[in-house]
C-alpha positions, 0 to 999 in steps of 0.5 A: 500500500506505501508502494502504490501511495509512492507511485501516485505521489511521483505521477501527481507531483510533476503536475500540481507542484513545481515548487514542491519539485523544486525544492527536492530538484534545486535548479530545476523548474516547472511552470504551466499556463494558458488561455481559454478563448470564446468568440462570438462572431455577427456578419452580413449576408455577405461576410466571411468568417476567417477564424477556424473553418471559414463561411463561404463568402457571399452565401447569402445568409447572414452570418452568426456563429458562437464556439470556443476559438482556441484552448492553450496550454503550454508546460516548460521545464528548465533544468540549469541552461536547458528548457524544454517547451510543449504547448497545444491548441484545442479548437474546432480543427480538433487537438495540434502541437503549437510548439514543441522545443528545446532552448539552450541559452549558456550561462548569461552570454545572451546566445540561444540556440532553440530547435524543434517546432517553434515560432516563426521569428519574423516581425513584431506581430507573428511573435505575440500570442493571440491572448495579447492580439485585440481581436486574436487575429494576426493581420491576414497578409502574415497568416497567407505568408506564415501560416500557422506563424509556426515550423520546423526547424532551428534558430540561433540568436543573440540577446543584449544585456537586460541593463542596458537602456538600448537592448538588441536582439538579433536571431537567425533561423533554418526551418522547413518551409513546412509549416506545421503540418509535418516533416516532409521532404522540403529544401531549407528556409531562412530566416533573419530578424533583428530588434533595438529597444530603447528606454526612455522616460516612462516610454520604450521605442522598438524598431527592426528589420525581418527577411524570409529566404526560400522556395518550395517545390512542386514536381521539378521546379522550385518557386521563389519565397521572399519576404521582407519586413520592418515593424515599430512598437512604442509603449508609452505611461503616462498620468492617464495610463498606458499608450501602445503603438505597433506598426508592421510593413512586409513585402516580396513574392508569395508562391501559391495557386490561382484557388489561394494567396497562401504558400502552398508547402504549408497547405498540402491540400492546395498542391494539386489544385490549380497553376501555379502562381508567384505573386509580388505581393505588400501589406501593412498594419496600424495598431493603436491602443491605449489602457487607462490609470484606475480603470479595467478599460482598453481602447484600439484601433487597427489598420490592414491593407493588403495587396496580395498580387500586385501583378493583377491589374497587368495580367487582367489588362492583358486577359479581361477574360479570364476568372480572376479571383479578386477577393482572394489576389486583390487590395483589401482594406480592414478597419478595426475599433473596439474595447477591451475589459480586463477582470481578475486581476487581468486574467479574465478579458471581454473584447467587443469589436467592429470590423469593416472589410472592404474588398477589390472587385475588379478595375474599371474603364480608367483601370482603377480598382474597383472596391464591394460595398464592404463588409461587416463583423461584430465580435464579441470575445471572452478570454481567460488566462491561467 
């Protein structure tokens, strides 16, 4: 009997008590966390949901769906230079591996090596989570570039001293190519991304510069992926509370077919349908928000323009005829605004949203572009945090 009390203590103790471990273990640490996510989503009858599995645009119906959006769970355990990373989502696509590593960081020189299944390091708004997203979506130009914002591979990088007032970070990566979808035969991809942070009065400035290096394969060719990037940030505390910016630029040539703008390597379903297509592509993004003293409230507003062919308009003036998907490789503006309630000590969060889209339908006699009438969301979330 004081055997089987032995055993069920040592299978619990790993999971409800990292202090008590540590304590018999010095040096080694365990720490647990994550978010659940609620979403309620409102559209028009010509709306089209991009969270989960997606409503087919221009259906006819209006738009309503209520569901979980994503259940996070992440466990990490250090022993010394070492940490190990585990984390999974939970949502309507069923149970998959958000990141699976092991970091080696030595001593306090600030070099890390990271490998496994991680992030993707490519400019400021891949590397949040969506617990810290407004709406807890990424701008739509980065989910076609990196979908998943996660692969395989390894990275190395470099971290400035902590006291320092200007700090660095500079990191550069190998990765699949793959997404997470599995480790399949690909050539490798390349990553660089660098950050400076500088502190100032109450205030810290961020500004860097992200590049994406490879290609992917179908059959016997090999089609060029290049990104670039550069993005901003500035956090600002004032008397009335906490002013943040973020800013983000990315730009290059996306392969993809004629049926969707994402690479197809990360969308293996997509590899036998349709021509292939390498489209120069620009986005950008605006965020603005800001919290006030004494108070659980947040305010934001977001910016996206997208131009996800920008080859369109030369290739349409020279075939009119031909079935030219705009909602898909045409401009798209999106405008966000909404407010966030914070509860528990931050721990429990309401986020209700508006969000106007407003997509390219074609050119017109003076070859400019030709924008719908837009569409419409109402978003309504609620996110706790452990």
């Amino acid at each position: 009997m004081k055997r089987l009390l032995l055993y069920a203590l040592l299978c619990v103790l790993p999971l409800g008590g990292s202090t008590l471990w540590a304590q018999h273990h010095r040096g080694l640490k365990i720490d647990f966390g994550g978010y659940v996510q609620t979403l309620w989503q409102i559209g028009n009858q010509y709306d089209a949901f991009t969270v989960g599995k997606n409503v087919g645009r221009y259906d006819g119906k209006p738009a309503s769906r209520f569901g979980i959006r994503r259940g996070y769970f992440s466990a990490q355990g250090s022993y010394r230079d070492i940490a190990a990373t585990i984390t999974v989502d939970v949502g309507d696509y069923g149970v998959k591996a958000h990141e699976a590593s092991i970091t080696y960081t030595p001593g306090c020189s600030g070099f890390f090596l990271k490998a496994g299944l991680q992030g993707v390091r490519f400019g400021n708004e891949l590397s949040l989570k969506s617990s810290a997203l407004e709406t807890f979506d990424r701008p739509a130009f980065l989910d076609a570039m990196i979908p998943g914002a996660i692969d395989w591979g390894a990275t190395i990088g470099y971290n400035t001293p902590a006291t320092s007032r200007t700090r660095g970070e500079v990191s550069v990566s190998v990765l699949s190519g793959n997404g997470a979808n599995k480790m399949d035969k690909s050539l490798p991809n390349f990553s660089a991304n660098t950050t400076v942070k500088h502190r100032m009065r109450g205030s810290e400035l961020a500004l860097g510069l992200s590049a994406y290096i490879g290609s992917v394969e179908k059959g016997e060719q090999l089609f060029a992926r290049r990104y670039y990037g550069a993005h901003a940030a500035l956090s600002s505390r004032y008397d009335g509370g906490v002013f943040d910016l973020r800013t983000e630029v990315a730009f290059g040539k996306q392969p993809g077919t004629l049926l969707a703008p994402y690479v197809f390597a990360s969308k293996a379903d997509e590899i036998d349908r349709g021509d292939v297509l390498v489209r120069p592509f620009v986005g950008a993004t605006l965020f603005l928000g800001n919290r006030f003293a004494h108070t659980p409230l947040r305010l934001f507003a977001r910016y996206t323009f997208t131009e996800q062919n920008r080859n369109l308009k030369e290739r349409y003036l020279q075939n009119q005829t031909y079935p030219y998907n705009f909602a898909l490789e045409g401009m798209k503006h999106t405008a966000t605004a909404g407010t966030e309630f914070y509860f528990l000590r931050d721990k429990l969060k309401l986020t209700v949203a508006y969000q106007f889209n407003s997509t390219q339908e074609g050119f017109n006699a003076s070859q400019l572009p030709t924008f719908d009438a837009g569409t419409h969301l109402g978003l309504v979330g609620l996110q706790y945090a452990f």
